[in-house]
C-alpha positions as CSV (number, residue, x, y, z in Angstrom):
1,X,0.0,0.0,0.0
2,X,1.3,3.4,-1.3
3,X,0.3,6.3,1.3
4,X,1.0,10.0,0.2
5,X,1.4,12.3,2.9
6,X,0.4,16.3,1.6
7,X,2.2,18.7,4.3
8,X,5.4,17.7,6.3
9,X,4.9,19.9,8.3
10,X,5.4,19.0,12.5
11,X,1.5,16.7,12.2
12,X,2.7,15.6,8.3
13,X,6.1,14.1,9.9
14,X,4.6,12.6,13.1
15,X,1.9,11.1,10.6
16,X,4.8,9.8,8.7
17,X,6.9,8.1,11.1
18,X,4.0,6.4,11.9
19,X,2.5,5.0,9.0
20,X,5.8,4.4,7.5
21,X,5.7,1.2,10.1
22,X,3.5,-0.8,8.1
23,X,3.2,0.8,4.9
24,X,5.2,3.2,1.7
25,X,4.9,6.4,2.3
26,X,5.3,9.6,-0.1
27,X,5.6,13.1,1.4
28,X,4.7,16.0,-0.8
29,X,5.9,19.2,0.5
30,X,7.5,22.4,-1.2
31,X,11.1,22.0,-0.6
32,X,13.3,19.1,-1.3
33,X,14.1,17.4,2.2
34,X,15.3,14.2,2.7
35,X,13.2,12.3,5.1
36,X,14.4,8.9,6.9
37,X,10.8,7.1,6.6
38,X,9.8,8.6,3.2
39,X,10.0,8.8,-0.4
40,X,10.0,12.8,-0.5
41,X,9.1,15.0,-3.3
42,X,8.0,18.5,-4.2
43,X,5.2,17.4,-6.9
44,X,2.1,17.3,-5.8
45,X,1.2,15.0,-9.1
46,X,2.7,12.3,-7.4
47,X,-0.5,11.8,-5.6
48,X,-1.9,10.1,-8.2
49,X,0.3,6.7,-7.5
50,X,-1.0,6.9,-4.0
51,X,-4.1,4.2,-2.8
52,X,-4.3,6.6,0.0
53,X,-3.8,10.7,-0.4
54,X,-3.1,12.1,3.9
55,X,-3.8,15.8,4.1
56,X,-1.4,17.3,6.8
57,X,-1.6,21.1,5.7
58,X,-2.7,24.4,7.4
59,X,-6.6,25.2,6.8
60,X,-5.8,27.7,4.2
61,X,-3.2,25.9,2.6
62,X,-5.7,23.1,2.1
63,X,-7.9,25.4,0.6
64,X,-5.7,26.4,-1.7
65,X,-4.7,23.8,-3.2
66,X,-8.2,21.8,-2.8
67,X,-9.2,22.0,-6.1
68,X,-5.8,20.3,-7.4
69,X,-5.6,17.5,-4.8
70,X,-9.0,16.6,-6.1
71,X,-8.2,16.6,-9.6
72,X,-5.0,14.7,-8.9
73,X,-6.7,12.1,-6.9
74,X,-9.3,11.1,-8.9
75,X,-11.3,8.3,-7.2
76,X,-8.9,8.0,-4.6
77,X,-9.8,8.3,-0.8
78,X,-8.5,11.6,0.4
79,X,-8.4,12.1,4.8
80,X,-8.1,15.4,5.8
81,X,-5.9,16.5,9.3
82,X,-6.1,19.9,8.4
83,X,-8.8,21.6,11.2
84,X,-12.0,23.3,10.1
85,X,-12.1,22.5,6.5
86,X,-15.8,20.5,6.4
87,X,-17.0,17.7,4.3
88,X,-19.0,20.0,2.2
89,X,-15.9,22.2,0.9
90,X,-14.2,18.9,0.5
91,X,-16.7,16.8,-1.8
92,X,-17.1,20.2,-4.1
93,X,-13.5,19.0,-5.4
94,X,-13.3,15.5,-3.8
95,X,-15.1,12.7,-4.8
96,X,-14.4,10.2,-1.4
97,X,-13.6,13.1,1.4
98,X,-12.7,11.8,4.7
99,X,-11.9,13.7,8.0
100,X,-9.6,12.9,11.0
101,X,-8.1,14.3,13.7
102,X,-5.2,13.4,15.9
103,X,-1.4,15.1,18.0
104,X,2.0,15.0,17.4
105,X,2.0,12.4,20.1
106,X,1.1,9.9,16.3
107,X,4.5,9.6,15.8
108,X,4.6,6.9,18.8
109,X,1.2,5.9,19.3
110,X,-1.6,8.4,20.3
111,X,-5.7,8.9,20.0
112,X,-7.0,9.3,16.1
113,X,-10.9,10.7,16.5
114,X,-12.5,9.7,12.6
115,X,-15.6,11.2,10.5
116,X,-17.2,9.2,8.7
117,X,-16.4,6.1,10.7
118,X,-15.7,4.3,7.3
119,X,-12.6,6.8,7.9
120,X,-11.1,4.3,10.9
121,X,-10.5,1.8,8.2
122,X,-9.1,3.6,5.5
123,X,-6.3,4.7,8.6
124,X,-6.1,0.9,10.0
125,X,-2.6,1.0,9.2
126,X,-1.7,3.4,11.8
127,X,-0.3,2.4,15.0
128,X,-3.5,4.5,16.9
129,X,-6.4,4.2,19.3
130,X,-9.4,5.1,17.1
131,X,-12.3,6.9,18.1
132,X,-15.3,7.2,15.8
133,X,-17.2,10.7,16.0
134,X,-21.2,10.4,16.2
135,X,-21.1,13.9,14.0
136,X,-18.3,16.5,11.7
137,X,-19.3,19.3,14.6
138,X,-18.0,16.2,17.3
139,X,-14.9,15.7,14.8
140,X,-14.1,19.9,14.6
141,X,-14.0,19.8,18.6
142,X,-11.1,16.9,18.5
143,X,-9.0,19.7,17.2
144,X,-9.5,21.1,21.0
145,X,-9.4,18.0,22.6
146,X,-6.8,16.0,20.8
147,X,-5.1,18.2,18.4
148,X,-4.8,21.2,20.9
149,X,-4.8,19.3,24.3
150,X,-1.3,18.3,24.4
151,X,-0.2,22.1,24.6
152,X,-2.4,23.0,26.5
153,X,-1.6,20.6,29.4
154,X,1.8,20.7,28.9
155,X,1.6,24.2,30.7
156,X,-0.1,22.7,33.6
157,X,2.6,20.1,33.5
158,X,5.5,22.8,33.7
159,X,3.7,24.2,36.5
160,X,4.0,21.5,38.3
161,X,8.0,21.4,37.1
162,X,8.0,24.7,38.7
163,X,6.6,24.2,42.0
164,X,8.8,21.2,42.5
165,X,12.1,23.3,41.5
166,X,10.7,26.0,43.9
167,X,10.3,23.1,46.3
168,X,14.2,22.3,46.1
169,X,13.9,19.7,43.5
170,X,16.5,20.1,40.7
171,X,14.6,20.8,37.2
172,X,15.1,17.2,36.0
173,X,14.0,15.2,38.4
174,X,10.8,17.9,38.4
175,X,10.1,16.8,35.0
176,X,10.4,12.8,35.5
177,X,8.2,13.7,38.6
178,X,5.6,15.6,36.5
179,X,5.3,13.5,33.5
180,X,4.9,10.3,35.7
181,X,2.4,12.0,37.5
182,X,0.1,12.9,34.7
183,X,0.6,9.1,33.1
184,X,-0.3,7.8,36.4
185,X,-3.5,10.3,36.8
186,X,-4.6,9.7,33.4
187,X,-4.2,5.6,34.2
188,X,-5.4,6.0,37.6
189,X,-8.8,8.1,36.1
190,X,-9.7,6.1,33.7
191,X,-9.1,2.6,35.6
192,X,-11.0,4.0,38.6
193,X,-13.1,7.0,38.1
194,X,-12.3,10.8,40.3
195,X,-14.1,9.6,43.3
196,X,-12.5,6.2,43.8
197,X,-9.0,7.8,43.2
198,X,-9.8,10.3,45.7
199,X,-10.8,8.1,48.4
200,X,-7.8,6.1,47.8
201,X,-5.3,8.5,47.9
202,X,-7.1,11.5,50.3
203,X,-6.6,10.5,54.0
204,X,-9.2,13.1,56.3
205,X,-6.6,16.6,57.0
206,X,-4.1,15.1,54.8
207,X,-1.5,17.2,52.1
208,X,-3.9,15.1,49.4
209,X,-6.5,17.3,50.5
210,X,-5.2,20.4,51.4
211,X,-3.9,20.3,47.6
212,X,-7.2,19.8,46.2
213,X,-8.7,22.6,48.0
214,X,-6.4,24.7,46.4
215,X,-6.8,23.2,43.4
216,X,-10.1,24.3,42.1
217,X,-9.7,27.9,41.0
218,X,-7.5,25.5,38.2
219,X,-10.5,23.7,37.1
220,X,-12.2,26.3,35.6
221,X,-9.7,27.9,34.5
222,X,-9.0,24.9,31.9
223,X,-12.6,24.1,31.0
224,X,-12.6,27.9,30.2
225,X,-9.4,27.2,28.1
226,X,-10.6,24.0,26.2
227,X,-14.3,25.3,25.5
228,X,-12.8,28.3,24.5
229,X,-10.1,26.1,21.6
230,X,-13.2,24.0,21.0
231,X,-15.3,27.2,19.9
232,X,-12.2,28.9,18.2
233,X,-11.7,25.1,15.8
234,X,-15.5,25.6,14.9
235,X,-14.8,28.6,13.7
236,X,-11.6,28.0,11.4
């Protein structure tokens, strides 16, 4: 299977080192690069070879150059990374339009959301945790929630960083501290739900607790953040 990858951009190369895994991958972009898991080139007629066409580009990029990608892949599924650009724009130039969304976190392993769900098997080749979107306006909200997120929390993660350097732990161990923490949150959340990890971990008048209570300004402050991305992707 021949994928081409439009845009190698920081998504198009985390896309690639991905997919490259299982199957040939071709990376248009517009200067000559060389690539370690990819054919690369700067034509974008090479798409027509591909039995898959990726589109890793910025919105407006895409846009531009909609009109060519369509013409160049014919009959050939196209899937679309690039935020805000709906199905309807698409299928005006593209006769099989799909949508996705994913992070940069692809190039390991990481969270694609898919619309249509016939999308999730068109990607199947990607090393990935698939979630299938009920709706496109679901689908334009992953761009919050998994293409923005990352960012996002990675400031709350430095925080934490910061308050354990400020605590008189040296930056690195901080970090080692901070990531395992938010792995073994996320595990911990998911396994067992907020209330069970909080009555596991909370002792009555313990530091569990007294960081909690402190905690909660925070909480709104990110659902402000998030519903605030979420509105802002709709809007692309």
């Amino acid at each position: 299977m021949k994928v081409a990858v439009v845009g190698a951009g920081n998504l198009g190369r985390a896309i690639i080192k991905n997919a490259a895994r299982k199957v040939e991958v071709v990376a248009v972009k517009r200067r000559p690069e060389k690539l370690e898991n990819a054919e690369v080139t700067t034509k974008i007629e090479d798409i027509g070879d591909a039995d898959l066409v990726l589109i890793a580009l910025k919105p407006d990029v895409f846009r531009r150059n909609i009109k060519r990608i369509g013409e160049l892949a014919g009959d050939t599924p196209v899937v679309s990374f690039a935020a805000g650009v709906k199905l309807a724009e698409m299928v005006k130039y593209i006769r099989h339009p799909h949508r996705a969304m994913t992070d940069l976190a692809i190039e390991r392993r990481s969270l694609v959301a898919c619309y249509p769900p016939e999308t999730m098997k068109l990607l199947s080749f990607l090393d990935a945790e698939f979630l299938e979107c009920e709706s496109e306006d679901e689908l334009d909200a992953m761009t919050a929630y998994i293409g923005s997120s990352p960012a996002i929390l990675s400031y709350l993660l430095h925080a934490m960083v910061l308050a354990a350097l400020k605590d008189g732990i040296r930056y690195r161990k901080g970090i080692r501290i901070a990531s395992h923490a938010f792995r073994s949150a996320a595990w911990l959340y998911e396994n067992y739900g907020l209330e069970r990890v909080t009555e596991m971990v909370a002792t009555p008048g313990g530091t569990t607790a007294e960081g909690i209570l402190n905690l909660r300004p925070a909480e709104k402050v990110l659902m402000d953040a998030m519903l605030s991305t979420s509105a802002r992707a709709r809007g692309i």
